[in-house]
C-alpha positions as CSV (number, residue, x, y, z in Angstrom):
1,X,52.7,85.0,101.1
2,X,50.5,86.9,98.4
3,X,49.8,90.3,98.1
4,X,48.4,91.7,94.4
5,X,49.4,95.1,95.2
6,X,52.5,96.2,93.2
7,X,55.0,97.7,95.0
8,X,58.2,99.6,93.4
9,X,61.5,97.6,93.4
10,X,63.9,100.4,92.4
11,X,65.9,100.1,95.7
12,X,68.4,97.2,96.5
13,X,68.9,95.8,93.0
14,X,72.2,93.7,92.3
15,X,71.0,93.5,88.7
16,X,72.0,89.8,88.3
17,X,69.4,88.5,85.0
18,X,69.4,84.8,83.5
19,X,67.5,83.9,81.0
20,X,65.7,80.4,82.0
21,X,63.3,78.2,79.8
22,X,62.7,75.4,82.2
23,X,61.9,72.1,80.3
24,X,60.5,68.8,82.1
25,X,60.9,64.9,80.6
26,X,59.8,66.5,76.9
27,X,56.1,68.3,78.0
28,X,55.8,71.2,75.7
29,X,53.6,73.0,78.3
30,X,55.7,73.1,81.1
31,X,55.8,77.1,82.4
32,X,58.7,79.1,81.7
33,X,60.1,82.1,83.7
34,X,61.4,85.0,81.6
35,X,64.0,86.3,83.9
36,X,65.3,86.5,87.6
37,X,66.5,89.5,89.5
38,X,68.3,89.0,92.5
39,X,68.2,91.5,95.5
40,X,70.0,91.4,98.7
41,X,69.5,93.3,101.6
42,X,71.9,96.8,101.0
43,X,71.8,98.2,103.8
44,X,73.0,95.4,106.5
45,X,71.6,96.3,110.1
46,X,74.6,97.5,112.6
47,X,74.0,95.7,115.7
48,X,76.0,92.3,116.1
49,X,72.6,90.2,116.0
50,X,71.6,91.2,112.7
51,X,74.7,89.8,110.8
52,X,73.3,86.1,111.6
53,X,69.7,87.3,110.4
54,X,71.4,86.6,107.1
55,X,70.8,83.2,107.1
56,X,67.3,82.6,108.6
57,X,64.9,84.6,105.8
58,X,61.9,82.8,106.3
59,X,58.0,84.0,105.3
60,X,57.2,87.5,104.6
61,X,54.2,89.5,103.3
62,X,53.7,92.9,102.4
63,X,52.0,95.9,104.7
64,X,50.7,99.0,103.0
65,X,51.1,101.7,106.1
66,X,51.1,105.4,105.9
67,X,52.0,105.4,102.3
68,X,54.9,102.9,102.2
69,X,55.3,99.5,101.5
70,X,56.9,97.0,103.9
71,X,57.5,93.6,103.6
72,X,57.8,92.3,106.9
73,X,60.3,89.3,107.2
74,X,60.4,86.2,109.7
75,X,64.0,85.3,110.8
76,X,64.1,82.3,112.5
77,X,66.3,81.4,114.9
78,X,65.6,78.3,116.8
79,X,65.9,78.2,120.6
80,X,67.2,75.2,122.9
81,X,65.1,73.3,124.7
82,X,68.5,72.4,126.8
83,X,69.2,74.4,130.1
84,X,72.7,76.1,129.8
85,X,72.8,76.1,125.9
86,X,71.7,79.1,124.3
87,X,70.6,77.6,121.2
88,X,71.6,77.3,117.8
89,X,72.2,81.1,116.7
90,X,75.2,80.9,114.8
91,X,78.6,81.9,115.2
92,X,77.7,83.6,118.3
93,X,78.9,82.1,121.4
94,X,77.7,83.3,124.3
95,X,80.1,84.5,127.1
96,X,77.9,84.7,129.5
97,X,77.3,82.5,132.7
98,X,75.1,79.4,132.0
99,X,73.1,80.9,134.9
100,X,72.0,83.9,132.3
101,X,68.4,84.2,132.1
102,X,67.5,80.7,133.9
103,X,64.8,78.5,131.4
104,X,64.3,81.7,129.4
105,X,68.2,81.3,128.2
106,X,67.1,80.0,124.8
107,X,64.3,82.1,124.1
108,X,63.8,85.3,122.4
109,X,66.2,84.6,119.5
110,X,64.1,85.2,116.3
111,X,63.5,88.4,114.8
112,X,61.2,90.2,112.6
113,X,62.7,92.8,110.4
114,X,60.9,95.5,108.0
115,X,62.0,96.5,104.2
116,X,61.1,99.8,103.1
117,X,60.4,99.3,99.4
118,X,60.8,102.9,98.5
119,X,64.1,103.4,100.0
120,X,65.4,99.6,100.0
121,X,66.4,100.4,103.9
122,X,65.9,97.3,106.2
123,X,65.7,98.1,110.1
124,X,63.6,95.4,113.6
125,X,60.1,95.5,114.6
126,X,61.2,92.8,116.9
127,X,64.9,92.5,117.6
128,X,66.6,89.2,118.9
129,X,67.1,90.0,122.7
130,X,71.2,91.3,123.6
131,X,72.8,87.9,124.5
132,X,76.3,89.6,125.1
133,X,74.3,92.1,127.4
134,X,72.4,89.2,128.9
135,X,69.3,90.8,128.6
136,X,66.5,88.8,130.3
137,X,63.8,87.0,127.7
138,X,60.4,89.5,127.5
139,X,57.1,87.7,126.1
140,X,56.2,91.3,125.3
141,X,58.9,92.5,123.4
142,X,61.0,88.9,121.8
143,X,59.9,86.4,119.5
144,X,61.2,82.7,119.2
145,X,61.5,80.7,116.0
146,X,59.2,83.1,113.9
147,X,58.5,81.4,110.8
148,X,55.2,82.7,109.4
149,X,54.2,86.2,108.5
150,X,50.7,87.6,107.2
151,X,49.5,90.9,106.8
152,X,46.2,92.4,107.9
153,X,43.5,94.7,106.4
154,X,44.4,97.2,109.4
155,X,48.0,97.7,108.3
156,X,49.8,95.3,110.8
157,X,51.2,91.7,110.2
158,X,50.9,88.6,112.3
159,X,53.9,86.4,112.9
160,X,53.9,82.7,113.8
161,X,56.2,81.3,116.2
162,X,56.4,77.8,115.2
163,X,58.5,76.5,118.3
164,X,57.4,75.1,121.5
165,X,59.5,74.0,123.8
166,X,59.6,70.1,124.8
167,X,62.0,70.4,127.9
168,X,64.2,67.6,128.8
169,X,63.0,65.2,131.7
170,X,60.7,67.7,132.7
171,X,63.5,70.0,133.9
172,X,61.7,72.9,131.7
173,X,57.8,73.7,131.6
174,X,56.5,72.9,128.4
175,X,55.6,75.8,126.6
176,X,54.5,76.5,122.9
177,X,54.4,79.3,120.2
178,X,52.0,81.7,119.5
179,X,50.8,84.3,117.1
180,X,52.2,87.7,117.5
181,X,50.9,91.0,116.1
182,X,53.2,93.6,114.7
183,X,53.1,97.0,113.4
184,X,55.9,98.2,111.5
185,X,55.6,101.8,112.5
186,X,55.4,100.8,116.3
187,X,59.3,98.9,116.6
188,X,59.7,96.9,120.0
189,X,56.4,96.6,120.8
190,X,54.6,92.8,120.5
191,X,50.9,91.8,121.2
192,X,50.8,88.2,122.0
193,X,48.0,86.4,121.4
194,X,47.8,83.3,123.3
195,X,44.4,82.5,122.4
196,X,45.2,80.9,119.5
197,X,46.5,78.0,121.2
198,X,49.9,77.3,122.6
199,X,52.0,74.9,120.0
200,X,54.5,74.9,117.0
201,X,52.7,77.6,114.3
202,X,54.1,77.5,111.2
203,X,52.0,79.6,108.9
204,X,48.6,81.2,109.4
205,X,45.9,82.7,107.0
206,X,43.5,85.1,107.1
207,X,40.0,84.7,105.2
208,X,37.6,88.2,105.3
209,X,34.1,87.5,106.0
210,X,30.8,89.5,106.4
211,X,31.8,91.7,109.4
212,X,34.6,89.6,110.5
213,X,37.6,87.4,109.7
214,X,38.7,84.0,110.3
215,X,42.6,82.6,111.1
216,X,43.5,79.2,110.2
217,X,46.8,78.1,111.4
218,X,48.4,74.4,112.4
219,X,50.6,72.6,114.8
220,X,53.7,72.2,112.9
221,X,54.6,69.0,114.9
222,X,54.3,64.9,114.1
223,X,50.9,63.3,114.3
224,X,52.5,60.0,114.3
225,X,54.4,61.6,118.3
226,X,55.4,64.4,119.8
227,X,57.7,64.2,122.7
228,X,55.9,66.2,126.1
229,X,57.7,67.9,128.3
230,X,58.9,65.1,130.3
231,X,59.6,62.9,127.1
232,X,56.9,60.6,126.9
233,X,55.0,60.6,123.7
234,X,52.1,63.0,122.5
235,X,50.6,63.5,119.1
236,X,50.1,66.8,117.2
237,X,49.5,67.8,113.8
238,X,46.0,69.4,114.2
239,X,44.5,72.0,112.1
240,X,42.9,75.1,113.7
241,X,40.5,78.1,113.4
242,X,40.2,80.3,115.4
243,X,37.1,83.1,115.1
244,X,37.4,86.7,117.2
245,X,35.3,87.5,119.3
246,X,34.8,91.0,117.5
247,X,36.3,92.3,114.2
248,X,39.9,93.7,114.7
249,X,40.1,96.9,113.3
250,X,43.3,98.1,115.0
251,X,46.8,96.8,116.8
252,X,45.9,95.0,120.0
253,X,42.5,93.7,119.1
254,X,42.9,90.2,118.6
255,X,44.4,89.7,122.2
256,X,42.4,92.2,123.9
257,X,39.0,91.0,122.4
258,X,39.6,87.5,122.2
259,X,37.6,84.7,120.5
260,X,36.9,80.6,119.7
261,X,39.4,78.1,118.7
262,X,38.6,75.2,116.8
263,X,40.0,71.6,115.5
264,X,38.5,70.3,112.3
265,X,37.9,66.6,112.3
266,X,38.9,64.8,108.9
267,X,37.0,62.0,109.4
268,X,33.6,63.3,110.5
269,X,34.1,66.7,108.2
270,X,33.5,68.7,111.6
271,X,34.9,71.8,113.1
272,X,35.5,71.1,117.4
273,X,35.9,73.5,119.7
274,X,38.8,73.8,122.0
275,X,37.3,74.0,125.8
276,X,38.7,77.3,126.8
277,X,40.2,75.4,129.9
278,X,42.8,74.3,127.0
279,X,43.6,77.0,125.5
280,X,43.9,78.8,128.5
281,X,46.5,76.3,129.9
282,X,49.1,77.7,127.5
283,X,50.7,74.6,127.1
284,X,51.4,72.5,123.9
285,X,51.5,69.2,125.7
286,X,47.5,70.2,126.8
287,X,46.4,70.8,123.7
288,X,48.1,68.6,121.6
289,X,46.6,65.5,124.6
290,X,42.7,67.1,123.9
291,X,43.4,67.0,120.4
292,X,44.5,62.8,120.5
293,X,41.7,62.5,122.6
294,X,38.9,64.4,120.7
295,X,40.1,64.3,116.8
296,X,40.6,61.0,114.9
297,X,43.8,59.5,114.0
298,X,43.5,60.9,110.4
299,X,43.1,64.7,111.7
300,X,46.7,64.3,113.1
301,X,48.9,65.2,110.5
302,X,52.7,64.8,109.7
303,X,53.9,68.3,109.9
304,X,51.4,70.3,108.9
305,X,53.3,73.6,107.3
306,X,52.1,76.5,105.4
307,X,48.5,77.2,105.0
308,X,47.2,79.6,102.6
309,X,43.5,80.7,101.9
310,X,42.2,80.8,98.7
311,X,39.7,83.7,98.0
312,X,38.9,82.7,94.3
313,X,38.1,79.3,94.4
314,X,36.9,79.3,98.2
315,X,39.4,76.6,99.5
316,X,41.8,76.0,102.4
317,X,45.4,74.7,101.2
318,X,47.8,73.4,103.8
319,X,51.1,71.9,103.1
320,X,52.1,68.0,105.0
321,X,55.6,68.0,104.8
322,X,55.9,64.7,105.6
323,X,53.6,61.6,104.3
324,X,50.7,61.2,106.7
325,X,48.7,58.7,104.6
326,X,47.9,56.1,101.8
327,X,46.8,58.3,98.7
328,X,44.4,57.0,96.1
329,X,42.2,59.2,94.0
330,X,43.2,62.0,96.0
331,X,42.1,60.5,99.3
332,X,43.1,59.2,102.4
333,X,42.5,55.7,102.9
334,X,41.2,55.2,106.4
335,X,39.1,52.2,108.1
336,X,35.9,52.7,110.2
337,X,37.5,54.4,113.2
338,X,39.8,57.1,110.9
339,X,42.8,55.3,111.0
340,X,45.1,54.7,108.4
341,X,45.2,51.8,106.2
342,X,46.7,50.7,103.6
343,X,45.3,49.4,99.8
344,X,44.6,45.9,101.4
345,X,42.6,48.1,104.6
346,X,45.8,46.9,107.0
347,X,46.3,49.3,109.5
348,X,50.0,51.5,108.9
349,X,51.3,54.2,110.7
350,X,54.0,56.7,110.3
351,X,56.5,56.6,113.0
352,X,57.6,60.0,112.7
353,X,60.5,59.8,111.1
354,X,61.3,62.2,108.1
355,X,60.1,60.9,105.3
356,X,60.5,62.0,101.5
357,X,56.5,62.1,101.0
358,X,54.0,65.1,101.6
359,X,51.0,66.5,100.6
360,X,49.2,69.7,99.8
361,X,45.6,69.4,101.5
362,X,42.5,71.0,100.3
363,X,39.5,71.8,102.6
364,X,36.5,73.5,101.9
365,X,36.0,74.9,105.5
366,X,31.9,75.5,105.2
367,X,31.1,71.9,103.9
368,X,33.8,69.8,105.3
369,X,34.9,68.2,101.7
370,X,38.6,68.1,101.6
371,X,40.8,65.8,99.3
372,X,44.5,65.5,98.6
373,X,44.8,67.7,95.8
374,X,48.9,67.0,95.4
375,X,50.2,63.5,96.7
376,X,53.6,63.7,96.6
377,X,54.2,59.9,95.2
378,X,50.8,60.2,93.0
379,X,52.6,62.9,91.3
380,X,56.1,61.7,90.9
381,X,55.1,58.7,88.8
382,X,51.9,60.2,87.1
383,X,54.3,63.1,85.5
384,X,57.4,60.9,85.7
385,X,59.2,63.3,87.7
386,X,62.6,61.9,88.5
387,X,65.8,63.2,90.6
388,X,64.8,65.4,92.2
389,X,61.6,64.3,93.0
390,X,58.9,66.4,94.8
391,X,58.2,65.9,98.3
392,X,58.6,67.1,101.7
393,X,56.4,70.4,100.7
394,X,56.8,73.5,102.9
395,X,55.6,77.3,102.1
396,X,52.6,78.0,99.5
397,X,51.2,80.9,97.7
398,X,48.3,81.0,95.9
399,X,48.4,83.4,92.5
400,X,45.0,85.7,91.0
401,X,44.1,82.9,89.3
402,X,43.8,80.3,92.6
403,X,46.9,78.5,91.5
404,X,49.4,77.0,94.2
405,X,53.0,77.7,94.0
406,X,54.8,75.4,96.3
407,X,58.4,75.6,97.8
408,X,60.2,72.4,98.7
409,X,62.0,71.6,101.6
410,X,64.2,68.4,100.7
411,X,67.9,69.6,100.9
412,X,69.7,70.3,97.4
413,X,69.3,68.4,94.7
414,X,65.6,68.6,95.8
415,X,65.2,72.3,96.4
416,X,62.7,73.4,94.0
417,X,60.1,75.4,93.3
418,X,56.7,73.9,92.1
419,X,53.2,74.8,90.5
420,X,49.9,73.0,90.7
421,X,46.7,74.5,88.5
422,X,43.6,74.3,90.3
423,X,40.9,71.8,89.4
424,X,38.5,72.2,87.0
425,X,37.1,68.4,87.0
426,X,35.8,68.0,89.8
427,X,38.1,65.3,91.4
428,X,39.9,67.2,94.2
429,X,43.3,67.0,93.1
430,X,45.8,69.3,90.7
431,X,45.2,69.2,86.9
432,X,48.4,69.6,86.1
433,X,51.8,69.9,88.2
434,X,55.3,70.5,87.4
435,X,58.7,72.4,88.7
436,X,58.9,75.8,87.5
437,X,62.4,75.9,89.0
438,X,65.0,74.3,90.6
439,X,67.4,76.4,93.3
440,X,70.1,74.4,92.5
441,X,70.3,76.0,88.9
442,X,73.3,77.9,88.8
443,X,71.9,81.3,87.2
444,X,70.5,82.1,90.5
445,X,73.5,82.7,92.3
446,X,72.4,80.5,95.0
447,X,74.9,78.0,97.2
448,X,74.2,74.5,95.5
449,X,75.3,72.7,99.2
450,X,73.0,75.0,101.3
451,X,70.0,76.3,102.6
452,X,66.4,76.6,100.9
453,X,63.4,78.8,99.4
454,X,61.5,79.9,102.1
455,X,58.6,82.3,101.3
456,X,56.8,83.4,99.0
457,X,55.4,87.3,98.0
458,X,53.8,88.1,95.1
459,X,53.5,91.4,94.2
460,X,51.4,91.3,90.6
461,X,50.6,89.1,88.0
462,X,54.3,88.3,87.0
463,X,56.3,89.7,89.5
464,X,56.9,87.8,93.0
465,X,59.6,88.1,95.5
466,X,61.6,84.6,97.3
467,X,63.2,84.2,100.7
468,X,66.2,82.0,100.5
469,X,67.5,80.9,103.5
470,X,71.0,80.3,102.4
471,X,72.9,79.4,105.9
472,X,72.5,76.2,108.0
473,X,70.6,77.6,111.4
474,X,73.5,75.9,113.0
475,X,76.1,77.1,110.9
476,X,79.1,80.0,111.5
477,X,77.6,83.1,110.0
478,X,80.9,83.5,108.8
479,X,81.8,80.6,106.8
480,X,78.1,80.1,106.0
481,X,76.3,81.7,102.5
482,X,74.5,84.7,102.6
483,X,70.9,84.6,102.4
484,X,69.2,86.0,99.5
485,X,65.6,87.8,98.3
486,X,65.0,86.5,94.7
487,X,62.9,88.5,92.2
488,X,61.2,86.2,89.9
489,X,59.6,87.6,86.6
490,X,57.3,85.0,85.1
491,X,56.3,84.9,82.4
492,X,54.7,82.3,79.8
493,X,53.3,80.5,83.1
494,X,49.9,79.3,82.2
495,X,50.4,75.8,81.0
């Protein structure tokens, strides 16, 4: 997440450097990074929950409050959709009867944690809710899967639940994440806001206008199907804005004042709005129906991740971790009806399946333009990238001079990090990409069997900060590595 505030990082140093001059297949302008500082959390939270947080660093930002700086952390910890399971939090068996909190036994899990810069101390906004003391799941107070974070002009951060809960045979209700509003100096206390829509948020942006702001956020779930509640098929994948109804200027005013959510079409170049019957449903399996009903098949992405706005060059960036079309000079290939075909204009679909493709999507979201401005096979032959290959793109940043700095999701060997420029010729896609970094190199201290690079914070022109998420969600904490924040000094990066 980016930030161009510079914030001291005196506290919690290891003091691990390595000198790394990345080279790729002979190009003499392929960036370099000068050094990396590793930093770990020093002062490990006391309560038994916490030792698992180890593993599930996912996206942070940075909160300027009362003179400190915070970066607020996601931890996510998945739920089970399964009644009598309490979900994959690892090496924590639960003792408890399976009766323990009814449907609400998997929720409540995730965590949100703050990092005082200044004095490297880490303590919860949101703790994980007492399993061993079986205390009940509170909407108010508990999160579930939080994956996203971004901070706000008023000094709080939002925090996006990206699970939603797809029940099994209809034994469970379906219901979906939302977008929750912290404040670091308030611990314990959550503002829901459920008018964002109910369904699997994975990151979410702000963009400042004239006397207000706008959030852009999307259903982290398969265009191709999404199971419903019950198990019969449903698509999601949308992209969504959603506009307050008045400007927030403290905690609590983006659920008390409300506001408009909307789907953008991809075929017609259109923003929809989301009947407020929908969204007031509170059910993924709702919205995710109005959206196959009302969007075209093309708007239905596979997996749409992070999305990150981009205040220099005026564009929207969201990352498909999965391949959701046929790519040829940087768009979509679609027939009459927005459905997508192939170079000989036969329909093909994507079945869901994971597949080692992606793309990073550019929108303006005034005109409606958009274009595929990083193809995930386009690239791979055009800069002759071979193993590991790019693909299956997941959290984005964008740097003070609009460039994207992408983190790969694709299991070691293909955990890396990546950097497209933005484009100067007018075609809609990347001018030049290339891997800055691959995890897997062993000066960084990180597992080479385990985990991935999560978020992303810069914190000036050279200096950014990376989550690693170094433990399987479903592994022991115990046998399992220990998740990592990476300090990356670049330097040389302009290609």
């Amino acid at each position: 997440m980016k930030t161009w505030k510079f914030a001291s990082t005196t506290a919690a140093a290891i003091g691990l450097f390595a000198m790394i001059a990345m080279g790729q297949h002979g190009n003499s302008h392929v960036p370099k990074i000068a050094s990396v500082k590793v930093v770990r959390e020093v002062s490990p939270l006391s309560s038994a929950p916490s030792q698992l947080l180890y593993g599930t660093l996912d996206m942070m930002d940075l909160v300027r409050v009362n003179g400190e700086s915070i970066v607020v952390i996601a931890h996510e910890i998945f739920p089970s959709s399964t009644p009598g399971n309490q979900g994959n939090l690892p090496g924590s068996p639960i003792s408890a009867p399976d009766t323990y909190d009814g449907l609400n036994r998997g929720l409540g899990l995730g965590a949100v944690t703050a990092w005082n810069m200044r004095t490297g101390t880490f303590s919860f906004i949101v703790p994980p809710k007492n399993t061993a003391a079986q205390e009940p799941y509170d909407e108010n107070k508990h999160t579930s899967a939080t994956d996203g974070v971004r901070a706000t002009d008023w000094g709080t951060a939002l925090i996006a639940e990206e699970w939603s809960q797809r029940g099994v045979s209809g034994v469970i209700a379906a219901r979906g994440g939302h977008i929750l509003e912290v404040d670091p100096t308030k611990p314990g206390q959550v503002s829901r806001i459920k008018a964002v829509g109910s369904f699997s948020h994975e990151g979410i942006t702000i963009r400042k206008l004239e006397g207000n702001y706008v959030f852009y956020q999307g259903d982290e779930q398969r265009g191709s199907s999404t199971p419903r509640a019950n198990g019969t098929p449903v698509r999601g994948g949308a992209l969504y804005r959603f506009i307050p109804n008045a400007k927030p200027r403290k905690f609590g005013d983006l659920k008390a004042n409300g506001g408009t959510l909307e789907a953008f079409d991809f075929f017609y170049r259109r923003w929809v709005t989301v009947p407020n019957s929908v969204v007031t449903a509170d059910n993924p399996d709702v919205i995710r129906e109005w959206a196959d009903t009302n969007l075209t098949p093309i708007s239905l992405w596979e997996r749409p991740e992070d999305v990150e706005w981009d205040a220099v060059g005026g564009y929207l960036y969201f990352a498909v971790t999965e391949k959701s079309c046929v790519v040829q000079n940087g768009a979509c290939l679609v027939d009459s009806n927005g459905n997508t075909v192939d170079a000989n204009g036969s329909p093909v679909s994507f079945d869901g399946a994971r597949n080692r493709g992606g793309h990073i999507v550019r929108l303006n979201p005034d005109t409606g333009e958009w274009s595929i401005f990083v193809d995930a096979d386009s690239v791979n032959t055009q800069y002759g990238i071979s193993t590991p290959t790019f693909g299956n793109p997941d959290n984005l940043a964008i740097d003070y001079e609009g460039r994207v700095w992408i983190a790969q999701d694709g299991g070691n060997p293909n955990d890396s990090l990546w950097l497209a420029t933005p484009d100067k010729s007018g075609d809609g896609v990347a001018d030049f990409f290339t891997r800055f970094l691959n995890m897997a190199d062993a000066n960084l201290g990180v597992p080479a069997d385990s985990g991935e690079p999560t978020g992303f914070l810069f914190l000036d022109e050279k200096k950014l900060l990376l989550n690693w998420q170094g433990a399987s969600r479903t592994d022991d904490v115990s046998t399992a590595p220990v998740s990592r924040i990476l300090m990356l000094e670049l330097g040389g990066v302009r290609p």
